[in-house]
Backbone as CSV, one residue per row, in Angstrom:
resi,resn,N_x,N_y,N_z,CA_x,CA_y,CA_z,C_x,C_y,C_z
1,UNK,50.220,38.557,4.988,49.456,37.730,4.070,50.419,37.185,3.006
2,UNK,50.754,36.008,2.781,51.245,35.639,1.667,50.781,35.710,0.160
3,UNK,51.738,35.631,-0.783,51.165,35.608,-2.208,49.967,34.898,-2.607
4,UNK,49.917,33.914,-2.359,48.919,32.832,-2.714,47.505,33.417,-2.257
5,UNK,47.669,33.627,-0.696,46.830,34.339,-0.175,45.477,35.069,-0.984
6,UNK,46.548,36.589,-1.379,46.552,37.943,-1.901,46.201,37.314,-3.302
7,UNK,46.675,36.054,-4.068,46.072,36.283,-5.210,44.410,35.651,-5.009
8,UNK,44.420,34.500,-4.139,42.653,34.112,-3.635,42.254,35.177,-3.509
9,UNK,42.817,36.199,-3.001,41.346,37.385,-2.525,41.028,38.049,-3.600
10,UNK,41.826,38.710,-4.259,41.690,38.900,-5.616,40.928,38.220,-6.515
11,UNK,41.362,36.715,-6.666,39.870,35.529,-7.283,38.643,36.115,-6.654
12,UNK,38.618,35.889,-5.645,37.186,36.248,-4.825,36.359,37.589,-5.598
13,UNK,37.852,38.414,-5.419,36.806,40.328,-6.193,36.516,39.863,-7.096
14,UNK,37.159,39.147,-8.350,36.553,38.803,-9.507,35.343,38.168,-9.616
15,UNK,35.407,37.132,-8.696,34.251,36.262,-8.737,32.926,37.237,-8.342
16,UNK,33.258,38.335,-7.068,31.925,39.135,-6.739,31.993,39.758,-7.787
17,UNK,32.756,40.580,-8.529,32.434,41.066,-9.926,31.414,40.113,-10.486
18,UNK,31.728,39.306,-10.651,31.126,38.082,-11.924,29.620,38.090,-11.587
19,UNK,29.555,38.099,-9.615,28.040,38.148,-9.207,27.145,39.191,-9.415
20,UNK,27.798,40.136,-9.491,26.865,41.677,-9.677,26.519,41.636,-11.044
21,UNK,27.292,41.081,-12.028,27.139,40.558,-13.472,25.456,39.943,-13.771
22,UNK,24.875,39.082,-12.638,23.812,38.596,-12.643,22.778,38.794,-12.015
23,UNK,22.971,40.535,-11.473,21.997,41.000,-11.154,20.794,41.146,-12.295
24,UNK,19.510,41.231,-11.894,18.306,41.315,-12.981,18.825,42.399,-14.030
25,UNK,18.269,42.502,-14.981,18.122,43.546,-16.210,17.767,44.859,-15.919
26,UNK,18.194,45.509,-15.832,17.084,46.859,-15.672,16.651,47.613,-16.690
27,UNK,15.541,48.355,-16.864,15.137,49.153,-17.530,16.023,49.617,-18.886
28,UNK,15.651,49.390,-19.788,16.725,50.783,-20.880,17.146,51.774,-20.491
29,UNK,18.379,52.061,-20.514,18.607,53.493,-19.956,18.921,53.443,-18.782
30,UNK,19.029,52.719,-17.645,19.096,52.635,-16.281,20.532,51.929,-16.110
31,UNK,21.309,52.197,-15.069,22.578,51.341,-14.595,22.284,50.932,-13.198
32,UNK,23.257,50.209,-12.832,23.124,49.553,-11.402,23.269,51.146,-10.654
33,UNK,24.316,51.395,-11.213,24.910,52.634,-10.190,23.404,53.759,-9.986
34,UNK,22.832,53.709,-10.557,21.071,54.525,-10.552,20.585,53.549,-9.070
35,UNK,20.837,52.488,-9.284,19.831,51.780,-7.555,20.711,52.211,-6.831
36,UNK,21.902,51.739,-7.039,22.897,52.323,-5.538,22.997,53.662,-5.009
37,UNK,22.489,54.843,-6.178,22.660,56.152,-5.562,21.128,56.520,-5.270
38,UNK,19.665,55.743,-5.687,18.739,55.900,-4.981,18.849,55.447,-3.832
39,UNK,19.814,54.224,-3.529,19.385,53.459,-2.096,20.092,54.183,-1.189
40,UNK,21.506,55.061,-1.604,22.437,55.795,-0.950,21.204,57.015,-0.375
41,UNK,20.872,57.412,-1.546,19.810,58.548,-0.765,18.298,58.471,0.181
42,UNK,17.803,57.344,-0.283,16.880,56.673,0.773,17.438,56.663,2.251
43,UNK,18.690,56.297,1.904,19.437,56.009,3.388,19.603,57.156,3.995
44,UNK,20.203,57.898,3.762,20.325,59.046,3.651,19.292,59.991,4.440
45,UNK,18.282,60.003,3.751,16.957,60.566,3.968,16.101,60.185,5.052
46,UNK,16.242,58.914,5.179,16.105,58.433,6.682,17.299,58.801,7.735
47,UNK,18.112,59.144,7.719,19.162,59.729,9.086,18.524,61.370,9.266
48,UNK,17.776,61.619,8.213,17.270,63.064,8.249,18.521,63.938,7.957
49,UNK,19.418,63.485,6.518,20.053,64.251,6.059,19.405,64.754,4.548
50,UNK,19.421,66.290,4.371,19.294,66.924,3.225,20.314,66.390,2.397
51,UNK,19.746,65.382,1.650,21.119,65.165,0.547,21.438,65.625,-0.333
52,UNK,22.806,66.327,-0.796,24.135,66.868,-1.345,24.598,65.749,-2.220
53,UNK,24.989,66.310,-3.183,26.094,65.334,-4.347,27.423,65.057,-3.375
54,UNK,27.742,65.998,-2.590,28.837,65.310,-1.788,28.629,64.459,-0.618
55,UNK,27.447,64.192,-0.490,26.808,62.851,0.493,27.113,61.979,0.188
56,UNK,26.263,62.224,-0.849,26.530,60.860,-2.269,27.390,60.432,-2.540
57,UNK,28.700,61.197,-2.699,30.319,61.201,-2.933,30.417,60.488,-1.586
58,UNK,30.642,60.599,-0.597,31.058,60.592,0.841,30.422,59.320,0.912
59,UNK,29.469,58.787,1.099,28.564,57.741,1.616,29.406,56.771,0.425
60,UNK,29.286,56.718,-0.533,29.447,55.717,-1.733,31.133,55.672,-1.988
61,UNK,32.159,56.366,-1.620,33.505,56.501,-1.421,33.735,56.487,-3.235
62,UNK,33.027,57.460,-3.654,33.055,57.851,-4.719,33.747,58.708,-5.307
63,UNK,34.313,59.637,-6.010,35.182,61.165,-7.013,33.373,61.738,-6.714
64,UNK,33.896,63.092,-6.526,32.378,63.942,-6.852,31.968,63.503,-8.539
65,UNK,32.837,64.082,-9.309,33.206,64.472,-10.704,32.324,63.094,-11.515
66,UNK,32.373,62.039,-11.294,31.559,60.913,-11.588,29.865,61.161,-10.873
67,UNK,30.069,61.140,-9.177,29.077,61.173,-9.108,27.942,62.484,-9.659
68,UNK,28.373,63.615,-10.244,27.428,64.433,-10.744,27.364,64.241,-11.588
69,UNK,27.710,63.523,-12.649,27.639,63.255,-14.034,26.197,62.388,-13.920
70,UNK,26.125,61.151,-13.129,25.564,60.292,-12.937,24.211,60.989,-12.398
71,UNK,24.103,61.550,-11.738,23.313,62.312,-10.995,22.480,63.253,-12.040
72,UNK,23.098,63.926,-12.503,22.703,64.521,-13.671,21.729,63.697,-15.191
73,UNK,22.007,62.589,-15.199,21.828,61.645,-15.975,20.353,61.170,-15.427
74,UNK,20.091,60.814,-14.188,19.304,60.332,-13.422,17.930,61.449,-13.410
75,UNK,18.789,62.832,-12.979,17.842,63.831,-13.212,17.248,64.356,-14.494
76,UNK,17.803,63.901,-15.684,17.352,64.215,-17.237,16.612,62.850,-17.527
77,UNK,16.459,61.629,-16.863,15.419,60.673,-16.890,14.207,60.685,-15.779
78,UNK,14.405,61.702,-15.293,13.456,61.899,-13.930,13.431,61.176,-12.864
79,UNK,14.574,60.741,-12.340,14.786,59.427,-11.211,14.988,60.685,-10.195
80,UNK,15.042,61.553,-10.449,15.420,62.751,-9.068,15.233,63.874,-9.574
81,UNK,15.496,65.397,-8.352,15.098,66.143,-8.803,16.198,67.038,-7.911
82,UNK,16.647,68.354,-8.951,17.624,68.774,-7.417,17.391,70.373,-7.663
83,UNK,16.913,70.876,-6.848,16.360,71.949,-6.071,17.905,72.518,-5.228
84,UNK,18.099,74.061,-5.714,19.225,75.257,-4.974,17.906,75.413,-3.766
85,UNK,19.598,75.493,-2.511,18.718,75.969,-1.012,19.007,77.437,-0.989
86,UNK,17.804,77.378,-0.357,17.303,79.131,-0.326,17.869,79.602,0.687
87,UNK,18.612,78.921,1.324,20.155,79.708,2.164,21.212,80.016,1.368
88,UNK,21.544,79.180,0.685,22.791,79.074,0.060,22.485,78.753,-1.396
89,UNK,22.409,79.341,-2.595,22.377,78.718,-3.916,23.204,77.946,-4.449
90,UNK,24.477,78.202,-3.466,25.372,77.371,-4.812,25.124,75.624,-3.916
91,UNK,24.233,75.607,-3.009,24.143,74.111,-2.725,22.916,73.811,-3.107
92,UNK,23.194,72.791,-3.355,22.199,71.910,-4.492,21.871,70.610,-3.716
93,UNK,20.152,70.408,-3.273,19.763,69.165,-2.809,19.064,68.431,-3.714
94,UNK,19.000,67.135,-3.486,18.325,66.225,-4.409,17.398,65.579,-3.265
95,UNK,16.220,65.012,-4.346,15.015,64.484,-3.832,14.554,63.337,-4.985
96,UNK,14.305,62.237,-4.489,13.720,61.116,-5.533,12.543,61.156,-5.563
97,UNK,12.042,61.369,-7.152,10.829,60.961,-7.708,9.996,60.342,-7.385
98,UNK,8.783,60.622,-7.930,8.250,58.780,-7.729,8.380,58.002,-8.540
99,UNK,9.045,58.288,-9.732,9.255,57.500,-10.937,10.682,56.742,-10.233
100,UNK,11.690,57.623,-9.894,12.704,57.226,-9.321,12.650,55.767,-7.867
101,UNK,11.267,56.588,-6.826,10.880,55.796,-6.206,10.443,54.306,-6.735
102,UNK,9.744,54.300,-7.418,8.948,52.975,-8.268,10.351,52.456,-9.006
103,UNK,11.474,52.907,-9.418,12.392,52.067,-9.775,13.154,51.120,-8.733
104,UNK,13.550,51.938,-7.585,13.971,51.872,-6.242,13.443,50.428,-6.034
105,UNK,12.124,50.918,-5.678,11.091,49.802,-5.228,10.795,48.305,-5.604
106,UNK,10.835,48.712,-6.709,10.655,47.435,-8.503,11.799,46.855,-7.797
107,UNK,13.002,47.266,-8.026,14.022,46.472,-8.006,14.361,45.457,-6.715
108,UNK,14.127,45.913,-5.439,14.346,45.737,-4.397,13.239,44.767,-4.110
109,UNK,12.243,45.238,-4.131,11.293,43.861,-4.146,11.451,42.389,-4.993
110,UNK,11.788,43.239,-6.399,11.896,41.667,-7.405,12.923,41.152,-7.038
111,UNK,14.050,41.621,-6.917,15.622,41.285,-6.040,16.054,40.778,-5.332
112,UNK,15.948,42.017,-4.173,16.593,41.658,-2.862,15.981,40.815,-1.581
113,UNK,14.546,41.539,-1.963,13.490,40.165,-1.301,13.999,38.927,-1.608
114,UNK,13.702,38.288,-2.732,13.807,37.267,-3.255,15.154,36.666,-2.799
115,UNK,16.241,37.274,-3.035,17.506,36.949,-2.762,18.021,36.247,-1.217
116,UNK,17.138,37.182,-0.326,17.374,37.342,1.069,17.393,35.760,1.903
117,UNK,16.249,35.193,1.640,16.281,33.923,2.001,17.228,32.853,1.305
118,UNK,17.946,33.420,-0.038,18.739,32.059,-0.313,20.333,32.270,0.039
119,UNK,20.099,33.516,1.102,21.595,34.093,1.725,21.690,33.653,3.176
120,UNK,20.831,33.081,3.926,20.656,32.723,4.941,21.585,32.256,5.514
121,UNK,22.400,31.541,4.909,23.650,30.775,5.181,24.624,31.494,5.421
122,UNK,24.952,32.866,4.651,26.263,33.804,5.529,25.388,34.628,6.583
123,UNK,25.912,34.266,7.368,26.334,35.325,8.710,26.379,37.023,8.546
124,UNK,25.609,37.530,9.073,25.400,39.195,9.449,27.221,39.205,9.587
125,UNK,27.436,38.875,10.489,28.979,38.844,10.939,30.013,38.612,9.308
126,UNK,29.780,37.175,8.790,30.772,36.867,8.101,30.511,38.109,6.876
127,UNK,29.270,38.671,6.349,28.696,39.631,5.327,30.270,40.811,5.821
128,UNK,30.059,41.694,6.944,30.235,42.941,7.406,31.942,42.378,7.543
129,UNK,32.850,41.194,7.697,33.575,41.210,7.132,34.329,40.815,5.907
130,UNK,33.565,40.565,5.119,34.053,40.237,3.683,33.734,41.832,2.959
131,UNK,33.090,42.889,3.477,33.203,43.888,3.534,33.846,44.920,3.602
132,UNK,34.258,44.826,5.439,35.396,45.114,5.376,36.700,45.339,4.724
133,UNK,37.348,43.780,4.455,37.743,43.250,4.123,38.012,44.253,2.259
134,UNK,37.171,43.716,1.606,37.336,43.795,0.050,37.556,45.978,-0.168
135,UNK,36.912,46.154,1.229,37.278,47.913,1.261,38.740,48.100,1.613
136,UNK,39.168,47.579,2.569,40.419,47.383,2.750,41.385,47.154,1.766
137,UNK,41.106,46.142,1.064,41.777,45.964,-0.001,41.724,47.400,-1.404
138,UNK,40.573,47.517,-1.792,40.344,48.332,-2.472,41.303,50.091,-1.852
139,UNK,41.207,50.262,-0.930,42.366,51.344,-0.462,43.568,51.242,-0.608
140,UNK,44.164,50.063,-0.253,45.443,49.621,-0.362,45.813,49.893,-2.070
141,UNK,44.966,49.018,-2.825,45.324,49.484,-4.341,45.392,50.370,-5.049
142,UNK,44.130,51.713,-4.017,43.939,52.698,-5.096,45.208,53.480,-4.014
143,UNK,45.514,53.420,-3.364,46.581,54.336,-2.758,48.078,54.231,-3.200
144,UNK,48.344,52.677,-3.594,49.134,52.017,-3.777,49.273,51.691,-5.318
145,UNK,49.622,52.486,-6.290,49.649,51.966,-7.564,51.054,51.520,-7.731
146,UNK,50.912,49.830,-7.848,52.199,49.126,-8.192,52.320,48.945,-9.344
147,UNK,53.506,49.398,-9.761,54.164,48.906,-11.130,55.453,48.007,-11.370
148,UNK,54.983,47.021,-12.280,55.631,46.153,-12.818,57.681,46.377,-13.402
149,UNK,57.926,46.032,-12.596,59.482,46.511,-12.770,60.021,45.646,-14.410
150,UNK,60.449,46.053,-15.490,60.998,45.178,-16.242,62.134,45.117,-16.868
């Protein structure tokens, strides 16, 4: 890939930065990262996995150490609830609310519904690699910390 390249793709992350920027408002108290780790666990919950903070970690290519903070946060606003298994105590499952649910829901309906038809124009295909793609990149950097020689 040439320079020029590598710095367009880079424009591009910024620019999807800029788009997540104009996602709706949410609630007081609520972050994006609250929908993404309900939708992580919805998902989740449909494969018929008991979800773990290290799911959550794992699925979202997250640090644990963030995601329990967050998690924790979620559970002191009642968006979840996390219950020790009666096999094992020191593992800890989580389960969404219905308060949590109804946020889930709210959002995704006012949202992503809405959104869906004015995306029509990218491709299932072109989506799953600009995906790719921006994960790819994102490894390369966090593996790769370059410094500026001076």
């Amino acid at each position: 890939m040439t320079v020029e390249k590598i710095k367009a793709l880079l424009d591009a992350c910024y620019q999807a930065k800029r788009a997540r920027e104009l996602l709706p408002t949410l609630p007081k108290g609520v972050t994006s990262s609250y929908i993404q780790y309900l939708d992580a666990i919805e998902r989740l919950e449909c494969e018929g996995v008991r979800v773990k903070v290290s799911d959550i970690s794992d699925a979202l290519h997250l640090p644990r150490p963030g995601v329990t903070r967050t998690l924790g946060e979620m559970e002191d606003k009642e968006y979840l609830q996390k219950s020790a298994s009666a096999e094992d105590g020191r593992v800890t499952y989580l389960t969404i609310t219905e308060q949590g649910r109804k946020l889930s829901q709210t959002f995704n309906e006012q949202f992503f519904t809405q959104l869906a038809p004015l995306l029509d124009d990218i491709s299932d295909e072109d989506a799953e690699c600009t995906i790719r793609t921006i994960q790819a990149l994102y490894d390369v950097m966090a593996e790769r910390k370059i410094t500026l020689v001076h």
